[in-house]
Structures are given as structure tokens and as C-alpha cells.
C-alpha positions in Angstrom: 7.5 -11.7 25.8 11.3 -10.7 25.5 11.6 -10.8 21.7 14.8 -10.4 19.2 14.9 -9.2 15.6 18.0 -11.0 14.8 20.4 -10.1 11.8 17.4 -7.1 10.0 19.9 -6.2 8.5 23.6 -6.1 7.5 24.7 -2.7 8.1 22.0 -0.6 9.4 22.3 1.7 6.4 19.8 4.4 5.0 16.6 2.7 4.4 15.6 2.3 0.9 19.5 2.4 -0.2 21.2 0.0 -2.3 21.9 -2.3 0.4 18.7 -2.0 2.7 15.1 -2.2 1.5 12.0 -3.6 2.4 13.0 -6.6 4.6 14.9 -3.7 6.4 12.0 -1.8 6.2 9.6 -4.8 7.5 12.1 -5.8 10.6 11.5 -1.9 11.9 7.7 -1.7 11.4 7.2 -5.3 13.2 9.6 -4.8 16.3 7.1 -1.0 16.8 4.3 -3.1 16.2 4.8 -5.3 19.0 7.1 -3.4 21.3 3.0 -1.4 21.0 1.4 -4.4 22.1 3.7 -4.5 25.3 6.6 -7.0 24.2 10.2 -6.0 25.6 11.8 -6.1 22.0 15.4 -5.8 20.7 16.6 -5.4 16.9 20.0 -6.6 16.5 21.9 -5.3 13.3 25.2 -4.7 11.8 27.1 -1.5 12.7 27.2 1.1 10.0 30.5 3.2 9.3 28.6 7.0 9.8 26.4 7.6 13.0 22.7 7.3 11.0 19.3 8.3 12.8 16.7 5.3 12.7 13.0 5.6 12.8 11.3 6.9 16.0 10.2 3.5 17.5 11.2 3.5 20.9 12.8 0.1 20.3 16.2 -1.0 21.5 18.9 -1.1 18.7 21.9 -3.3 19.4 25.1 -2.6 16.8 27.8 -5.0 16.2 30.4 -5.1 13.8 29.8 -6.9 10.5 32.0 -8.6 7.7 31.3 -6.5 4.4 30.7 -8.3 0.9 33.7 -7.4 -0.4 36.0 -8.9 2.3 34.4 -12.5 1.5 35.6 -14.5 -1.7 33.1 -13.9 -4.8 31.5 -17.3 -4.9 28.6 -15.8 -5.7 25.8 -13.9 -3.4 24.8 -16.8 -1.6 27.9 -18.2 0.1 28.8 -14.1 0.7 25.2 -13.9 2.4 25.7 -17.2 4.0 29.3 -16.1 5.0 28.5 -12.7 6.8 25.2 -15.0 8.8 27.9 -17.0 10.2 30.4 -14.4 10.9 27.4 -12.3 12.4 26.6 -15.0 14.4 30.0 -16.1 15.9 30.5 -12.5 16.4 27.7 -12.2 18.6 27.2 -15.4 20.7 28.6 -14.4 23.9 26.4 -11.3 24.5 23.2 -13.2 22.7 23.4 -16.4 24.9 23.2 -14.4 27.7 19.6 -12.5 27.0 17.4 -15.3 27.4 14.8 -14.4 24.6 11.4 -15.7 24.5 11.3 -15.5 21.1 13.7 -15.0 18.2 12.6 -13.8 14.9 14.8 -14.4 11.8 14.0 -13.2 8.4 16.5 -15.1 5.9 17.0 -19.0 5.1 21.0 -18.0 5.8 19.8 -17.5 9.5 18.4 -21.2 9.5 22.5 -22.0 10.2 22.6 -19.2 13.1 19.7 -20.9 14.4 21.1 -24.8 14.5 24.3 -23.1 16.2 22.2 -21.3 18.8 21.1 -25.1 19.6 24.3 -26.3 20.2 25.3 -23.3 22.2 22.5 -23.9 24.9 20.0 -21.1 23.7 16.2 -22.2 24.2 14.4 -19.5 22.6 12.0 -20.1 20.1 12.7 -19.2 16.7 10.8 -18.2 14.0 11.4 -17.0 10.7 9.2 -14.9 8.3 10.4 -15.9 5.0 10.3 -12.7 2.1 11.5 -15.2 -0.8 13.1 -18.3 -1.6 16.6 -17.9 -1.1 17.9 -21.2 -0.7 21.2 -22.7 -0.9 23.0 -26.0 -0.7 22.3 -28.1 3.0 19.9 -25.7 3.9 17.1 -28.7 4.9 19.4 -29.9 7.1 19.9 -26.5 9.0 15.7 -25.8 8.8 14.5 -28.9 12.3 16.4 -25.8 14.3 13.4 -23.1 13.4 10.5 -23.9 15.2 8.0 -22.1 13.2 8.1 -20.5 9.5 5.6 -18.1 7.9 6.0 -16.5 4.1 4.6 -13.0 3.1 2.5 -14.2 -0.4 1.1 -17.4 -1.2 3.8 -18.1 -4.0 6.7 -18.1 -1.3 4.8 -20.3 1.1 4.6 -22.7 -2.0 7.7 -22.5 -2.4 9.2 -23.1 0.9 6.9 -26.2 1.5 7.5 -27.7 -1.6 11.6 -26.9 -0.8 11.9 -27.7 3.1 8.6 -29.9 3.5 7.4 -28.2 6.5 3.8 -26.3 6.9 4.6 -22.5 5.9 1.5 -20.4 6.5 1.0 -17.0 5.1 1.2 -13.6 6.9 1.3 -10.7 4.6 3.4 -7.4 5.4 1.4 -4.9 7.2 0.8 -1.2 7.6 -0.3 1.0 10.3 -4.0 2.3 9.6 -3.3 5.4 11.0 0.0 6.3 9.3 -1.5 5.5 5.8 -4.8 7.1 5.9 -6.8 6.9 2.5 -6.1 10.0 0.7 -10.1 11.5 -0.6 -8.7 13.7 -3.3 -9.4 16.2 -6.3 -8.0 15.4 -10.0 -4.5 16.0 -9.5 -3.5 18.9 -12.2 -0.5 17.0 -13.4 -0.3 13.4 -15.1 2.6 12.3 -12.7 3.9 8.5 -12.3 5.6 7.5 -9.1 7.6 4.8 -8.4 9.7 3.9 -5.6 12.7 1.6 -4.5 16.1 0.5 -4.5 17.8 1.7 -7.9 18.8 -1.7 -8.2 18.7 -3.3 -11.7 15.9 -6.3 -10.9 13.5 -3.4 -9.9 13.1 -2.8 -13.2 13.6 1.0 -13.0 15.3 1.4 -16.3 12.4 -0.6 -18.1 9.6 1.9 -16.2 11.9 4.5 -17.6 11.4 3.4 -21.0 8.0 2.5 -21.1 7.7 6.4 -19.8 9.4 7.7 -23.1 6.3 6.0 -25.1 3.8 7.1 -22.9 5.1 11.0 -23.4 4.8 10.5 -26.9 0.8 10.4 -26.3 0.7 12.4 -23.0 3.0 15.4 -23.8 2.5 16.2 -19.9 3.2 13.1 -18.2 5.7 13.5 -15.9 7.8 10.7 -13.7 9.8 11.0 -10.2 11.1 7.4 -8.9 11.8 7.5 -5.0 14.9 6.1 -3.7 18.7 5.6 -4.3 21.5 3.2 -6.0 24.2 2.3 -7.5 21.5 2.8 -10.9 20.8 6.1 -10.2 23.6 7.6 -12.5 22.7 5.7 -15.3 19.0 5.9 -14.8 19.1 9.5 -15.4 21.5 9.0 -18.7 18.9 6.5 -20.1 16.2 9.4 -19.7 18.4 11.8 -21.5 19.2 9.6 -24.2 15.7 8.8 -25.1 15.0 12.6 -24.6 12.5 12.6 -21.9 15.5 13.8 -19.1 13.6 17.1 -18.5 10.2 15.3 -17.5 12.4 12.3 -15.1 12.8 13.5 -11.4 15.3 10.9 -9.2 14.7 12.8 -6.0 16.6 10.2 -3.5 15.5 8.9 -0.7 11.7 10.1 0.7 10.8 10.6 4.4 7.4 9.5 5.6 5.9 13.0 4.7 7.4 13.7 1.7 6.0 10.3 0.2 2.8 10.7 1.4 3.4 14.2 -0.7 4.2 12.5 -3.8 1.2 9.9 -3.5 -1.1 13.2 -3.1 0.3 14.3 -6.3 0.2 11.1 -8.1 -2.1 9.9 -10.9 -0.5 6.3 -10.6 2.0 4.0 -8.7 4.1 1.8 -10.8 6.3 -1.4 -9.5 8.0 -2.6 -12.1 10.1 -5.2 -10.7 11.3 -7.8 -13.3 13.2 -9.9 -10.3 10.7 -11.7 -8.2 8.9 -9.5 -5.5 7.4 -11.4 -2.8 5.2 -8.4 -1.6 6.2 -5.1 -2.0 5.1 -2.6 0.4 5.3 0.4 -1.2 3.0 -0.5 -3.6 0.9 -1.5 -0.5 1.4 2.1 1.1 0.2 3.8 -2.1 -2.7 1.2 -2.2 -3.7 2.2 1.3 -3.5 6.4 0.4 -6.0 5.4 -2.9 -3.1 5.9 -5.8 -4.2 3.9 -8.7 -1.3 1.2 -9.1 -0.1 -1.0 -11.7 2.4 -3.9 -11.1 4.6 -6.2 -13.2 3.4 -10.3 -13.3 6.5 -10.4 -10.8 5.2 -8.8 -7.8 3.5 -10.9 -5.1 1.1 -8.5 -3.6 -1.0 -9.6 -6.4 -1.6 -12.6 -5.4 -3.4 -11.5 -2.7 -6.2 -9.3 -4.6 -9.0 -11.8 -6.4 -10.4 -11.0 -9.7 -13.2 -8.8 -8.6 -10.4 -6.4 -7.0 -7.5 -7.5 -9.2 -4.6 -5.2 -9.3 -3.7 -4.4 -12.9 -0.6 -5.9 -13.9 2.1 -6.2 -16.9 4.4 -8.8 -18.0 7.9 -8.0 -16.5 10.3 -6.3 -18.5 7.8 -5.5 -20.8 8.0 -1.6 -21.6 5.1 -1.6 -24.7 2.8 -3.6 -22.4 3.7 -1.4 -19.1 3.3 1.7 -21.5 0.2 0.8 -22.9 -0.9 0.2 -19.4 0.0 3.4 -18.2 -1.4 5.4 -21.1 -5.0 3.9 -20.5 -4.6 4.8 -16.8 -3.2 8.4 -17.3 -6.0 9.1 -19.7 -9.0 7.2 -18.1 -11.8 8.8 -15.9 -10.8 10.6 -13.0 -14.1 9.1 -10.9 -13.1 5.5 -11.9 -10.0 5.5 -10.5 -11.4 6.6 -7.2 -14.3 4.5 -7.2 -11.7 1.3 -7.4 -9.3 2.7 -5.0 -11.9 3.1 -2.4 -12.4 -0.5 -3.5 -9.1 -1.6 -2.8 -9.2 -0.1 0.6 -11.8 -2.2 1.7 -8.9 -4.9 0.9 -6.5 -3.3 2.5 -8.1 -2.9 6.0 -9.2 -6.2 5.5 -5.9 -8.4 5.5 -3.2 -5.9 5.8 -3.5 -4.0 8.6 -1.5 -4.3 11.9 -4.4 -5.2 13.5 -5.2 -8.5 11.3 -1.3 -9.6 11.1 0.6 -9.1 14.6 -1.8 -11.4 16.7 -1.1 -13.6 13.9 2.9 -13.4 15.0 2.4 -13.4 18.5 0.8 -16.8 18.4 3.6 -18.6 16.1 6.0 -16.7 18.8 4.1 -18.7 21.9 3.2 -21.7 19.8 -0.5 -21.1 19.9 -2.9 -22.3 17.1 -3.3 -19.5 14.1 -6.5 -17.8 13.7 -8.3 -18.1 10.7 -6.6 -17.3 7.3 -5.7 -13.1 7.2 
């Protein structure tokens, strides 16, 4: 099939920055996924201001210019996402018409309005859109009869979008590559490090992982904390560490390259995620899953829904920093053998539903309208 990731994302910036994360994230692992299964894909995006490298996937990358948030009125972040969608799409009809896809994939409801132009404008293609969390806005139903198919990464967004649109919204969770996140057999680490990772964004609940920290050091002098990524947070992340006096033992070491994660979860006694804005996945916290990090999660994040109660993740109330601390504390100071005992566990889960062998085919077949599988 000739396949399009349209509009991944809207400026083709640094993964993990403030502006792209894991849908961004998602878009490039999916078009390598299937460009390996033989697919002639494309990934269509907006066109950064600095020349930026992209991850090794052999697929095509098509750049085209983009209207930035601050050049559309401040009617709030919907009509600005809506806004850019639109201009994106006018932008690029000439040039997209022409490429006959097979298959167009879409990733946002603010596409669902690209898609009922592309209609209109004689495109054929069929679209489908992989949902990552109920952003909806005002006459979006009427804009959905131009998607052919929809699927949602956790159970609580499918919900969502069939209780919202009234269409049938299977579930297809993110995926990793087996052999890229191998499942890490290791010794007791010698120091009690935490590791988190994300946008510094204020919904990923950075600064209330940050807090929770300075109780935990009151018990576990040597507990230390390094959270992955970047943001417009990042400067006052670091103040809030200083101010409750646990600056020295706070790392913010940016952004993280493939290796140098898979560094830090070597290192790492546990994985927090605690988002206190709704998470439909999260798949760093799958990644460190995979490599056998112990994890813990706020009630927010929607990988949890797909773990049952015999391998339940352990998770917090959101914005909670005496639960996530008290959490943390029993983890850091638990036995060693336990924690590896339920990672291997966990493992079991993850190569079960979560690998890129269970999800693609999965893809392919809402992509050529064939029946689904069984559930992933």
C-alpha cells in the first residue's frame, strides 16, 4: 500500500520538546513499522525553522510551511489547533491530491475537518484515524462520516469516542519494537535513583513528582532523581528542587537519545509517570516496562488499563505528592528479588499485546478494510 502520515506533527521539532511528544513519537515508530512490512510510506509535517536530524527510518519526510500558535487569535487551544489543521491542509492540497494514497492515517479529531475537505476535493483514499485522547470540539460529528475507520490507544478513549461520535472505535495500543527494548536481566543497582521522563509541561505532573521526591529523601538520604526531557518548566522545575532543598540530588539532563535512556533505565530502581492531565497511554512508561524498571503511575495514565489485577501496575492518585511518596518509599526500600520477579512478570504482558508484531497487522487491516483479528 502507498500510505500517508498526515499532519504528525506541527513543526517537526525535537522529539520530547515542549511542543512534540509522544503522538510525535508514535507517528515515527508506525510509518518504520510499516514502511518494514513493505508499505511505500510518507510522513507529512510542518517545517521547522533550524535544519533538525530525524530518526534513522528510511521513511520519506515531506516539509511544508505551518501557521505557528501565536499568529492565530487566543480563543483558546482548540480553535488554534483547529486553525493550524485547516491552514495545514489548504496549504497542502495541491501537492496531496496529486499522490493517490491508499491509505491516509490521521492522528487528531482536528484532522476529521482536513478529511471531509479531502472529499470534496476529489481524494479517494481511505482514512483512518488513531485517536490518543478526546479532543473534541464544537461540529466535530458532523466532520467524523469523512473517516472511514477510527481506532483509540486505551480502552477509556475508545469509550470515550463512541459514547461522543457514536461510531465503533476499537482499541490498538502503542507499540514497541522487541528488539530495541530488550528486557534488561540486572544486578541491584548501587544507587536508589528515580527516573522520569517527558515534556516539562505542567499536566505531566513534573513539579508534583518533584515534591513527592523531597519526602522520600527525608527517609532515603540517598535517593536520587533525573527527569528526561525539556520545556518551558524546566527553569522552574529546578527552582522548586532548590527551594525545598533537595536541588543537589535533582538531575534535568534534557532530552535522551535511544542509548542514553536505555542507560538511565539500567541505572534505575523505578520509573515514575506522574501525569495529573489525562494520559491515554504513555509510552515511556511502556519502554521502561519492556527493559524490567519497576514503575509506578498516577490514576491518570491509561496504560493501566490495560494490565489486570493479577499484573496490575501500581498507581497513585494524581497530584497527590504524600501518596506518590509513600509509594515510592515502599518501592525504593523493598526487596531487590521482588521487583525482578514482577518485572519479568510484566514482560510476559508486554510481548503479549504491545509488541509490533501484535499491533501493525492490526493497522494494516483497518487500512484495507479487512475484519480485525481477535482483541490485542
Amino acid at each position: 500500500m502507498k500510505i500517508c502520515l498526515f499532519n504528525v506533527t506541527s513543526t517537526m521539532d525535537r522529539l520530547g520538546s515542549a511542543e512534540v511528544g509522544g503522538v510525535e513519537a508514535y507517528g515515527f515508530g508506525l510509518a518504520a513499522a510499516l514502511r518494514e512490512r513493505g508499505h511505500d510510506v510518507e510522513l507529512w509535517g510542518g517545517r521547522p525553522k533550524e535544519a533538525l536530524s530525524y530518526p534513522a527510518t528510511g521513511v520519506e519526510i515531506r516539509l511544508f510551511e505551518y501557521l505557528e500558535t501565536r499568529r492565530v487569535p487566543d480563543l483558546g487551544t482548540r480553535f488554534r489547533r483547529l486553525a493550524q489543521r485547516l491552514h495545514f491542509a489548504w496549504h497542502t492540497r495541491h501537492e496531496f491530491c496529486g499522490r493517490h494514497f491508499d491509505a491516509v492515517l490521521i492522528f487528531k479529531p482536528y484532522d476529521f475537518v482536513t478529511a471531509w475537505l479531502w472529499r470534496r476535493w476529489g481524494v479517494r483514499s481511505r482514512v483512518v484515524a488513531g485517536i490518543h485522547g478526546p479532543e473534541f470540539y464544537a461540529l466535530d460529528r458532523f466532520f467524523c462520516p469523512a473517516v472511514d475507520a477510527l481506532y483509540a490507544v486505551s480502552p477509556s478513549t475508545a469509550r470515550e469516542v463512541e459514547k461522543h461520535y457514536r461510531v465503533k472505535c476499537p482499541v490498538l495500543p502503542n507499540f514497541l519494537d522487541g528488539r530495541r527494548y530488550a528486557f534488561m536481566e540486572r544486578g541491584e543497582p548501587r544507587e536508589r535513583l528515580i527516573v522520569s521522563a517527558g515534556r516539562l509541561v505542567g499536566w505531566k505532573g513534573m513539579a508534583v513528582l518533584i515534591r513527592a521526591f523531597a519526602r522520600v529523601k527525608r527517609e532515603i538520604p540517598e535517593a536520587c532523581l533525573a527527569i528526561l526531557g525539556d520545556g518551558p518548566e524546566r527553569g522552574s522545575l529546578m527552582e522548586l528542587a532548590d527551594q525545598l532543598g533537595v536541588g543537589g540530588s535533582v538531575s534535568l539532563p534534557g532530552l535522551a537519545d535511544p542509548g542514553r535512556l536505555a542507560d538511565y533505565h539500567r541505572r534505575a530502581w523505578v520509573y515514575v509517570q506522574p501525569s495529573i492531565g489525562y494520559e491515554s497511554f504513555s509510552i515511556s512508561t511502556l519502554e521502561a516496562l519492556a527493559r524490567g524498571v519497576a514503575v509506578i503511575v498516577s490514576d491518570r495514565v491509561g496504560l493501566a488499563e490495560w494490565f489486570g489485577a493479577e499484573n496490575s501496575l501500581e498507581t497513585c492518585p494524581h497530584g497527590n505528592e504524600e501518596a506518590l511518596a509513600c509509594g515510592l518509599t515502599g518501592i525504593l526500600t523493598g526487596s531487590w528479588e521482588a521487583h525482578c520477579a514482577r518485572a519479568r512478570r510484566l514482560r510476559t504482558v508486554v510481548e503479549r499485546r504491545f509488541l509490533v508484531e501484535c499491533v501493525i497487522p492490526q493497522i494494516e487491516a483497518l487500512c484495507e478494510n479487512r475484519s480485525l483479528q481477535s482483541s490485542v
